[in-house]
SEGU-756951 format. One line per field, with one value per residue (C-alpha): residue number from 1; x, y, z; residue in three letters. Coordinates in steps of 0.05 Angstrom, whole numbers, plus 5000, padded with zeros to 4 digits. Example, Ala and Ser with C-alpha at 12.3 -4.5 7.8 and 13.67 -1.06 7.14 Angstrom:
seq	1 2
x	5246 5273
y	4910 4979
z	5156 5143
type	ALA SER
This chain:
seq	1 2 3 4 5 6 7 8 9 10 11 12 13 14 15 16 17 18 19 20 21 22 23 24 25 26 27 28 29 30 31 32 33 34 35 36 37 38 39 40 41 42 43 44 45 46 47 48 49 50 51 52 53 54 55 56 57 58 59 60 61 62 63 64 65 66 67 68 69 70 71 72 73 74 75 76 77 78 79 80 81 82 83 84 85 86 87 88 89 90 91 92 93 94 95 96 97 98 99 100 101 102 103 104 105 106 107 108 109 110 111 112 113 114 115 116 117 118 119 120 121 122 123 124 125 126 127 128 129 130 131 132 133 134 135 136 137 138 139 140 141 142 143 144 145 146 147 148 149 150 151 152 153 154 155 156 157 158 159 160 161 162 163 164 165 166 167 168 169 170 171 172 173 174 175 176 177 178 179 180 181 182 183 184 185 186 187 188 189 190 191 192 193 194 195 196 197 198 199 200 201 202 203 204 205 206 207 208 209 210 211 212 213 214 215 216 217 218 219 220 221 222 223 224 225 226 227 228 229 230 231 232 233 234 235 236 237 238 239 240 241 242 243 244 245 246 247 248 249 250 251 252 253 254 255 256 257 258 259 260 261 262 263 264 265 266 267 268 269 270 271 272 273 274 275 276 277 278 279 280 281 282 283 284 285 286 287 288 289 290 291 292 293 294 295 296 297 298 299 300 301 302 303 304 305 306 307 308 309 310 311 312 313 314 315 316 317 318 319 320 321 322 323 324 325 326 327 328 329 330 331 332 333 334 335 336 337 338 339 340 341 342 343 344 345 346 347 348 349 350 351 352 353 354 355 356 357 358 359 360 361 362 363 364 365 366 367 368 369 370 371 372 373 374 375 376 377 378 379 380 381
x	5000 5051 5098 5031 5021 5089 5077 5023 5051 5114 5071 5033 5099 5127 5051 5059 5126 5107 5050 5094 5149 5094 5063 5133 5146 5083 5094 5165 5178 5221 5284 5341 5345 5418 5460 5445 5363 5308 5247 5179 5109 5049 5039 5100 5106 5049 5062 5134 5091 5153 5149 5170 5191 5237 5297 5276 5307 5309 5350 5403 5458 5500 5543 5608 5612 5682 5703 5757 5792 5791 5865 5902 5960 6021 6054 5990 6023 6081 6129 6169 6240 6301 6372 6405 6397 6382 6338 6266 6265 6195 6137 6091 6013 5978 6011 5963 5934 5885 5902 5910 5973 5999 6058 6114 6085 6141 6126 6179 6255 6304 6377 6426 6506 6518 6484 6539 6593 6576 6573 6634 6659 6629 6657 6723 6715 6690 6740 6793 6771 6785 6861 6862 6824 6884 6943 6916 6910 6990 7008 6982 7009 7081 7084 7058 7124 7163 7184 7137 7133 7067 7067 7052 7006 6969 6970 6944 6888 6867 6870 6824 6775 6771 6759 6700 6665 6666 6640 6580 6568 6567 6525 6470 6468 6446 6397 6357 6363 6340 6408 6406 6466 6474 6482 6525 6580 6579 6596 6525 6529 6461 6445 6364 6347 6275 6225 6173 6107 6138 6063 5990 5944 5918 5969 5959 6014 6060 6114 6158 6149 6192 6252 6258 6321 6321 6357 6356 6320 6262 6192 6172 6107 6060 6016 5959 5922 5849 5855 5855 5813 5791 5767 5817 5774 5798 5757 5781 5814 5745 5713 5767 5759 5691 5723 5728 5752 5696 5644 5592 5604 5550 5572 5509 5555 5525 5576 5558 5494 5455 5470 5535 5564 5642 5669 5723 5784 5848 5847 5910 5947 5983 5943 5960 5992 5964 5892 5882 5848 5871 5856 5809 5810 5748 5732 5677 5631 5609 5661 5622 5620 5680 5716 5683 5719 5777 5833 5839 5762 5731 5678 5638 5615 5586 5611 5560 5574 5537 5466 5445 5382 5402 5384 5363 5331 5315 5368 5328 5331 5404 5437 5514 5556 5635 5629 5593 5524 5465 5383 5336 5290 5242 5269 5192 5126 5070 5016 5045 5120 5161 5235 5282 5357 5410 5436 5503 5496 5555 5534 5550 5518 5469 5421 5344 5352 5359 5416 5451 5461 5519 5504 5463 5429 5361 5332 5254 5216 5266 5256 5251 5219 5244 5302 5346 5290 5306 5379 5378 5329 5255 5242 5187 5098
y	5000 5054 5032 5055 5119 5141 5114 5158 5219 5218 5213 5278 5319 5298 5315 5390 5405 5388 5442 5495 5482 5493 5553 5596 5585 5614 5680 5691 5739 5714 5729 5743 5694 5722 5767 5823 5802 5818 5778 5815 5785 5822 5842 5869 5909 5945 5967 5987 6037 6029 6081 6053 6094 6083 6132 6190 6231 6299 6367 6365 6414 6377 6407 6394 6435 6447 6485 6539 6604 6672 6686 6741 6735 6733 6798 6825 6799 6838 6816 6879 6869 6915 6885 6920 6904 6950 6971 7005 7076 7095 7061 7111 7119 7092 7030 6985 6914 6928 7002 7018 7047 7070 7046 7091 7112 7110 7056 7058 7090 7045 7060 7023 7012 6972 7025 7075 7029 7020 7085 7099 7044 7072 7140 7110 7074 7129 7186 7127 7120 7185 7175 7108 7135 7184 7140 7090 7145 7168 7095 7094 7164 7129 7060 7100 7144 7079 7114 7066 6999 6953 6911 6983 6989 6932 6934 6999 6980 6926 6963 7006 6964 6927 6996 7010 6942 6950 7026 6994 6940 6983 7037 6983 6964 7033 7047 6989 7019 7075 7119 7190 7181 7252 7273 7216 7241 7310 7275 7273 7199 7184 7131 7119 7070 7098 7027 7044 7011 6970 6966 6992 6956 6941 6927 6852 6834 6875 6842 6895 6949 7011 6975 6913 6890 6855 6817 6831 6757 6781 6803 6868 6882 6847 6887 6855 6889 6858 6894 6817 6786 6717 6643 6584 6529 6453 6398 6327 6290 6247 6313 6334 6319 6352 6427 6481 6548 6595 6551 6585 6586 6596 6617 6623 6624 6658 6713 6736 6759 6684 6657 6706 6687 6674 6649 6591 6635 6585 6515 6485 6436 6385 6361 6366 6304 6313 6318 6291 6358 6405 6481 6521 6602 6635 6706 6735 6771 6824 6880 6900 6834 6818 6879 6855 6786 6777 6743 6677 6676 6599 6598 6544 6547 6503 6492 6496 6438 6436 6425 6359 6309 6258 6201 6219 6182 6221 6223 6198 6131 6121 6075 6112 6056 6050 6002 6061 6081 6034 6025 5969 5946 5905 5836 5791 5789 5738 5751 5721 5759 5815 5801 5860 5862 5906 5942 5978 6049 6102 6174 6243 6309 6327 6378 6400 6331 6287 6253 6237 6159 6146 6071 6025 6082 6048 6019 6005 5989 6024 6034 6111 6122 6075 6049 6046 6002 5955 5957 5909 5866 5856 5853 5895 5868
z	5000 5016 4954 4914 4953 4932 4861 4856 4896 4843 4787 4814 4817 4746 4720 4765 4747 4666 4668 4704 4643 4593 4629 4640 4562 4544 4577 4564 4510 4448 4454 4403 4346 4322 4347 4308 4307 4357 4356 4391 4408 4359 4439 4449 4379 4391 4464 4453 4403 4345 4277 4219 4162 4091 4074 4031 3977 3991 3981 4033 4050 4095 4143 4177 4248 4284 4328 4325 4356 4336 4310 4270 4216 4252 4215 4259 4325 4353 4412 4430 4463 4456 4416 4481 4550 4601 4660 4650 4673 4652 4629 4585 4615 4557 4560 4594 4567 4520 4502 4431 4396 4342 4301 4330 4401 4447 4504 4548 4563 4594 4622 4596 4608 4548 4498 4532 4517 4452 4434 4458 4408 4353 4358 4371 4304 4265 4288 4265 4204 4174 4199 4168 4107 4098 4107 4057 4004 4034 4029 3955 3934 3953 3917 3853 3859 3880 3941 3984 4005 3988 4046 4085 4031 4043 4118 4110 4057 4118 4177 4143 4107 4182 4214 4165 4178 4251 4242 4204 4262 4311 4273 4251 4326 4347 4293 4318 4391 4360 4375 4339 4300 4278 4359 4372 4317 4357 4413 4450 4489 4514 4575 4551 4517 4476 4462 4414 4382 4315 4292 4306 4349 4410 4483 4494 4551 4594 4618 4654 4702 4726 4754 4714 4686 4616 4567 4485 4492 4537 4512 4548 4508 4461 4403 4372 4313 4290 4219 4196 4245 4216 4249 4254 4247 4257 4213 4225 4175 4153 4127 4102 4027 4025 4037 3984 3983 3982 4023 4071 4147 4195 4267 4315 4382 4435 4438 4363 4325 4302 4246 4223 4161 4139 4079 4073 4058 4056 4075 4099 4063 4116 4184 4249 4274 4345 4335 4264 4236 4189 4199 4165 4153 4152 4142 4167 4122 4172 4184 4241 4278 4256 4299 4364 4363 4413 4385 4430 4433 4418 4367 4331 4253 4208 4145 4082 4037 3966 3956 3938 3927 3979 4019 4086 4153 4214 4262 4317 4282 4288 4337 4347 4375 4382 4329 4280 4265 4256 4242 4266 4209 4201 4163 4170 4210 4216 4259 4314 4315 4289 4270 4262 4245 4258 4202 4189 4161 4131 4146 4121 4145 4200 4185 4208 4255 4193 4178 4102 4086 4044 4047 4041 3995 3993 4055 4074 4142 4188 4258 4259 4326 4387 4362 4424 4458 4406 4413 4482 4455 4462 4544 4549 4539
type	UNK UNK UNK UNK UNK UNK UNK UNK UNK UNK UNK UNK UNK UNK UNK UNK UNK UNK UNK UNK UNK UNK UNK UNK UNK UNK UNK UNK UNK UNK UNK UNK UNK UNK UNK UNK UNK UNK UNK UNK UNK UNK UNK UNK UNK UNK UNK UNK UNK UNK UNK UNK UNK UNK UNK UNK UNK UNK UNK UNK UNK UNK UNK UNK UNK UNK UNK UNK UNK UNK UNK UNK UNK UNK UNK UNK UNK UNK UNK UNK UNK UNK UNK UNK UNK UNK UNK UNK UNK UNK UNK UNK UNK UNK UNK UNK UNK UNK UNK UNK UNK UNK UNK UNK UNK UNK UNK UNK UNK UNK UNK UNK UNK UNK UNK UNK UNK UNK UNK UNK UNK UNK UNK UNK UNK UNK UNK UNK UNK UNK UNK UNK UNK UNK UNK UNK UNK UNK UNK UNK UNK UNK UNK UNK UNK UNK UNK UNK UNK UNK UNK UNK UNK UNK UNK UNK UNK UNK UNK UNK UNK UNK UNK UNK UNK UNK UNK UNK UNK UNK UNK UNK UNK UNK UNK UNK UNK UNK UNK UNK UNK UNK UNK UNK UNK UNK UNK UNK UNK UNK UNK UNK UNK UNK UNK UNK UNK UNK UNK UNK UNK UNK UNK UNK UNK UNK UNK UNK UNK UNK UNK UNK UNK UNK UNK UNK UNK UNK UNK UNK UNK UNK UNK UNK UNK UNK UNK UNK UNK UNK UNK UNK UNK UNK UNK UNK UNK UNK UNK UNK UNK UNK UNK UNK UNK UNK UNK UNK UNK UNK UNK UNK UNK UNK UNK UNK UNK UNK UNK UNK UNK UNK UNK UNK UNK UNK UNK UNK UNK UNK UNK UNK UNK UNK UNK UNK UNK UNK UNK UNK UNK UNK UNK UNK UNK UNK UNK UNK UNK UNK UNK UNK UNK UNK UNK UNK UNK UNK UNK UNK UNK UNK UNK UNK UNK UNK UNK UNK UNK UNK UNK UNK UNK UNK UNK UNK UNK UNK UNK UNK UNK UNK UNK UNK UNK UNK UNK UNK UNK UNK UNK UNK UNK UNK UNK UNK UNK UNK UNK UNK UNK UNK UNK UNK UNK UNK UNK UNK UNK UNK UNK UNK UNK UNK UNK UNK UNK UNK UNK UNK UNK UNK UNK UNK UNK UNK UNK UNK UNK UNK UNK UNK UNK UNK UNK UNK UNK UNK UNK UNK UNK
């Protein structure tokens, strides 16, 4: 009797447990039958509430954006330092960062030992040289009569020609101090040291004070003029190919009127081994706008490219993953289930949020709204 009890108890179980199985596979959603499929329930379709659409053909500008800085050329960037060194005196009052000068304003007047000593060596040199002028002419006059000898000729022709150089040096030396020459040869030895503006523009960095002492290596001021203002923008080198000279840039950065315009002015011709871009000039069509940049300033533009009837899928269908960008579409459906694959797209531009398909250029049933709840598979009723 109790070997049929448990006969019949066991038989209960198996009979239980069999009806559980059947019951938890009924209600589990399907999952994925590849690795790049998902497989939903009719159920689970239309509660995940997915929009299907095809690519379109439509006129598309596409755009490249980057990023850039506000630059000048650098003939419009001057560092100011002195060929002689010395110690600042006087700074002028108008020299203060962001004051603008003009092209021969007098900054500042240093002292300096060195200027002294080499004015003394230059009127040493030049007083000689009319002395050595003369006895080269005497040393000539007397091997024409044959009452000379040439080897004084010829040390006389040297000492002479050597005098002459090193009067030139030392003259070239003080016209860059900017040494009145004319004084100098009447015997007027000056200790200052005058530093003046070498172009027009605005004070950007002072780097002395009254006091200082500085080398001919040191940069006491720095000049920047915006006459030739313009945008250094970087593109990367995958866009690179799609640039032309004379393409439209729109800037709508929040420190400029929206949507200012600049033209593609030079583009360069080697990329920048660091960050894999190559740098774009842009000018900017309004003057006005244009003079209110700071030089340094970040900006960002996009970059017009031509006008073309292209494929096109709204960007909110694309799946951007480290492996590129993809779409879910639809690949069958019964009544019963929905089976979608993962498809690999190439893209171009970004504009009005739709996107530009390079490849595949034809593509129907795409997941256009809901995509990413695709992307993980189908766990949701």
């Amino acid at each position: 009797m109790k070997i049929k009890i448990s006969v019949l108890l066991l038989g209960i179980a198996t009979l239980l447990a069999c009806n559980s199985g059947e019951k938890t596979n009924a209600e589990a959603p399907e999952t994925e039958s590849a690795s790049n499929e998902v497989t939903l329930t009719a159920l689970q379709f239309k509660n995940m509430d997915l929009s299907l659409g095809n690519l379109s053909m439509e006129p598309f500008t596409s755009e490249i954006e980057a990023t850039g800085m506000v630059d000048v050329p650098p003939e419009n960037l001057a560092m100011v330092s002195s060929p002689i060194p010395g110690v600042i005196r006087t700074i002028t009052h108008n020299v203060l960062p962001g004051k603008y000068v003009t092209k021969g304003n007098l900054l500042a007047v240093a002292q300096s030992m060195d200027l002294i000593q080499i004015q003394q060596d230059y009127l040493a040199s030049y007083l000689k040289q009319e002395l050595l002028s003369q006895e080269y002419e005497r040393q000539k006059l007397l091997v024409s009569q044959d009452a000379g000898v040439k080897r004084k000729l010829q040390e006389a022709e040297s000492n002479w020609k050597l005098n002459k150089a090193q009067t030139a040096s030392l003259e070239a030396k003080l016209r860059l101090a900017n040494v009145n020459l004319e004084k100098l040869k009447n015997g007027e030895v000056s200790s200052n040291l005058y530093i003046y503006a070498p172009i027009s523009g605005f004070i950007k960095t002072v780097n002395v004070n009254t006091g200082t002492n500085f080398t001919s290596a040191d940069k006491l001021f720095e000049i920047i003029s915006k006459e030739h203002l313009h945008v250094e923008l970087k593109v990367f080198e995958k866009d690179a190919s799609a640039l032309k000279e004379g393409q439209t840039v729109i800037f709508n950065d929040p420190s400029i009127p929206e949507n200012t315009k600049g033209r593609v002015f030079l583009i360069a011709k080697t990329f920048d081994e660091t960050s894999k871009s190559v740098n774009v000039h842009v000018h900017l069509e309004n003057e006005v706008v244009e003079a209110k940049l700071i030089p340094g300033q970040y900006l960002t533009g996009k970059i017009q490219l031509s006008e073309q009837t292209r494929p096109v899928i709204p960007e909110s269908a694309i799946l951007r993953e480290p492996e590129g960008n993809f779409v879910m579409r639809l690949k069958s459906k019964t009544n019963e289930q929905y089976i979608f694959e993962k498809i690999a797209l190439k893209t171009g531009g970004i504009k009005n949020g739709k996107v530009e398909v390079l490849e595949p250029t034809e593509l129907t049933d795409v997941v256009i709204s809901g995509a990413n709840l695709l992307n993980g598979g189908g766990d949701g009723e």
